[in-house]
C-alpha positions as CSV (number, residue, x, y, z in Angstrom):
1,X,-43.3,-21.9,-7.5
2,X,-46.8,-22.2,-6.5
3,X,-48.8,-21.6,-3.5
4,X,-48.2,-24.5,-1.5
5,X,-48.9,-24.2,2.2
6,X,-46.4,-26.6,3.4
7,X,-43.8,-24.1,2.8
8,X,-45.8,-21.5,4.4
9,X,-43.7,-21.9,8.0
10,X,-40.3,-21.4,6.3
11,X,-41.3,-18.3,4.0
12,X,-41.0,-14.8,4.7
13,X,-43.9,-12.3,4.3
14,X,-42.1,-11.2,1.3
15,X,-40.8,-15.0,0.1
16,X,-45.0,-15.4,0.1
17,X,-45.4,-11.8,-2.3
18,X,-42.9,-12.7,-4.8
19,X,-44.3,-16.4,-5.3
20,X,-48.1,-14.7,-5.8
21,X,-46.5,-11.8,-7.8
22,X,-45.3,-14.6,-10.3
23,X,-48.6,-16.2,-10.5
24,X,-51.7,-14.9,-13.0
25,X,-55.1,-13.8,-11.9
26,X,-56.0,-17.4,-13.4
27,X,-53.8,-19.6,-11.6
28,X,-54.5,-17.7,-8.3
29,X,-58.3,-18.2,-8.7
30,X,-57.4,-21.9,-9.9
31,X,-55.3,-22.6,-6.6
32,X,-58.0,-20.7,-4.2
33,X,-60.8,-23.2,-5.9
34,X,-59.0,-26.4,-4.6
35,X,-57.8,-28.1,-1.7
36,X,-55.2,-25.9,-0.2
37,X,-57.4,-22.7,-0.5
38,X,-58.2,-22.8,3.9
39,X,-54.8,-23.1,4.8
40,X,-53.8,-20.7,2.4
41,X,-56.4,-18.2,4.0
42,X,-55.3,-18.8,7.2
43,X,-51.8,-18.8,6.8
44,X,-52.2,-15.5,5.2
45,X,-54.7,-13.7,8.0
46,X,-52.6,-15.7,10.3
47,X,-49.7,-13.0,9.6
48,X,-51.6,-10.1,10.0
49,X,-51.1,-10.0,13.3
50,X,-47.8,-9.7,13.4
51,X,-47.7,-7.1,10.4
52,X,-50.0,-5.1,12.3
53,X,-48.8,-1.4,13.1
54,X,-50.3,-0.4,16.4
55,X,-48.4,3.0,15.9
56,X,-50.7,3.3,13.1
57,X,-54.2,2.6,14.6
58,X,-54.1,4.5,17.1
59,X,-57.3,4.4,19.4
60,X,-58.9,2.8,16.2
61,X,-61.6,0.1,17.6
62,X,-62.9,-1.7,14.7
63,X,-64.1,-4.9,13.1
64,X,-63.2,-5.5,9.6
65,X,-64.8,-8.6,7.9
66,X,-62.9,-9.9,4.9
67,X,-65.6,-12.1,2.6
68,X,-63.0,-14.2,-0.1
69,X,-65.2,-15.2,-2.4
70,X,-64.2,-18.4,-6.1
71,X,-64.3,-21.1,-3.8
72,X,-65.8,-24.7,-4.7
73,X,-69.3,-24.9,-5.4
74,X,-70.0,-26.8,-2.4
75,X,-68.1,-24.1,-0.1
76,X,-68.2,-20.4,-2.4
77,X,-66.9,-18.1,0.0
78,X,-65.0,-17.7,3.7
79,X,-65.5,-14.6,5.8
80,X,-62.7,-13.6,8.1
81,X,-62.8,-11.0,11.3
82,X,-59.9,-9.0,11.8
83,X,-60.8,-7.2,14.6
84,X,-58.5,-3.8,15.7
85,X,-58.7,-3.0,19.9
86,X,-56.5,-1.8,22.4
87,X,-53.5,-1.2,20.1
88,X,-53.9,-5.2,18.9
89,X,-55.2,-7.3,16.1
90,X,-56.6,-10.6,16.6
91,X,-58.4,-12.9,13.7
92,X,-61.6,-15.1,13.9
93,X,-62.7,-17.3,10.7
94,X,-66.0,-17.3,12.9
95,X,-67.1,-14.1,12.0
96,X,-69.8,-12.2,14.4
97,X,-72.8,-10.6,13.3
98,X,-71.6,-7.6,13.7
99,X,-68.5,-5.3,11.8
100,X,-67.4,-1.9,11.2
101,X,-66.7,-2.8,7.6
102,X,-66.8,-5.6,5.4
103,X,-65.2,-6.1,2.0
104,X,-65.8,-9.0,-0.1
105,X,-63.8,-9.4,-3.0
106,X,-62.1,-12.5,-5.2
107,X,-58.5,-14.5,-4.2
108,X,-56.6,-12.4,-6.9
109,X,-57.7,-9.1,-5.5
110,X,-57.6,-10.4,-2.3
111,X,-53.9,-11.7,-3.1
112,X,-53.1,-7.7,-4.6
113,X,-54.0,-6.1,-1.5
114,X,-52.2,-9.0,1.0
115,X,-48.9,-8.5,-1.1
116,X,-49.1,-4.7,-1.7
117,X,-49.6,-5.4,-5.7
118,X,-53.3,-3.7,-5.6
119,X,-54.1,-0.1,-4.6
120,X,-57.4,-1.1,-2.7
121,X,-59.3,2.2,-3.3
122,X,-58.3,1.4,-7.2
123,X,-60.1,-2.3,-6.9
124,X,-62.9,-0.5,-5.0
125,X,-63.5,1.8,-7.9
126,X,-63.4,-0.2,-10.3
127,X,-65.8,-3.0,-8.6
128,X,-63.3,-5.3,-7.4
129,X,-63.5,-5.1,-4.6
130,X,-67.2,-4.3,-2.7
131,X,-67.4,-2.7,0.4
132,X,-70.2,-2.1,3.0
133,X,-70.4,0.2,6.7
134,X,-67.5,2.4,7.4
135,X,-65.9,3.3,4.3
136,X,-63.2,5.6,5.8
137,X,-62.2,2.2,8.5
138,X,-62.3,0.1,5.2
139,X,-59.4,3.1,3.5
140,X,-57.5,3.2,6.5
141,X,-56.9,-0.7,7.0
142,X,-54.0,-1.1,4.7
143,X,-52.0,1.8,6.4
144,X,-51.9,-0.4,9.4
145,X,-50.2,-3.1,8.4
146,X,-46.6,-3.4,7.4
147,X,-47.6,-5.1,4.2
148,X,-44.9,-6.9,2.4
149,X,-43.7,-6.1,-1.2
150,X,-42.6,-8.6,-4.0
């Protein structure tokens, strides 16, 4: 199976983790070069918001900017808000200027972390994953979200 986003509607959060689990570092950067790499992106920070864990965040106000980077030449990157307030999460793909955090970082580590595969502060340290602000926000942003497992 690949990633194709006109199945996206029909498959579960964890229907979406086994199909990336299956897929290479290669053919996940291939995909996240061509035409459906948008709607992939959105379908995935789409979810968030209903994987988000207000239990977890607290009184947490933040704004965590998520930089993809391996797109086409004429269109390298996307940035993505996912901004924490009130015990919600909401997503922009118009970021603001400003963010507690931002982390920018390629599709395959971006695909580990959305699918629970990667240990983020493992992709940090080894350069994987770059991150600039509020480095404890940026370590506490996976633990409030009920990330699904392959």
């Amino acid at each position: 199976m690949d990633l194709d986003p006109s199945t996206f509607e029909s498959m579960t959060p964890q229907e979406f983790a086994r199909t990336v689990k299956a897929m290479s570092d290669n053919e996940i950067a291939e995909v996240m070069r061509g035409e459906h790499r948008v709607p992939i992106l959105d379908a995935i920070f789409g979810r968030f918001p209903e994987l988000f864990r207000a239990d977890k965040a607290g009184a947490l106000s933040a704004v965590i900017q998520f930089r993809i980077t391996g797109g086409p030449d004429d269109h390298p990157h996307d940035t993505y808000e996912v901004v924490i307030d009130d015990g919600a999460c909401s997503i922009s793909d118009a970021p603001g200027e400003q963010f507690d955090a931002s982390l920018m970082m390629a599709p395959p580590e971006f695909t580990k972390i959305a699918t629970g595969r990667g240990n983020p502060t493992m992709l940090v340290m080894r350069g994987k994953i770059k991150v600039k602000g509020d480095i404890a926000v940026a370590a506490k942003f996976p633990t409030l979200f009920d990330i699904p497992k392959a």
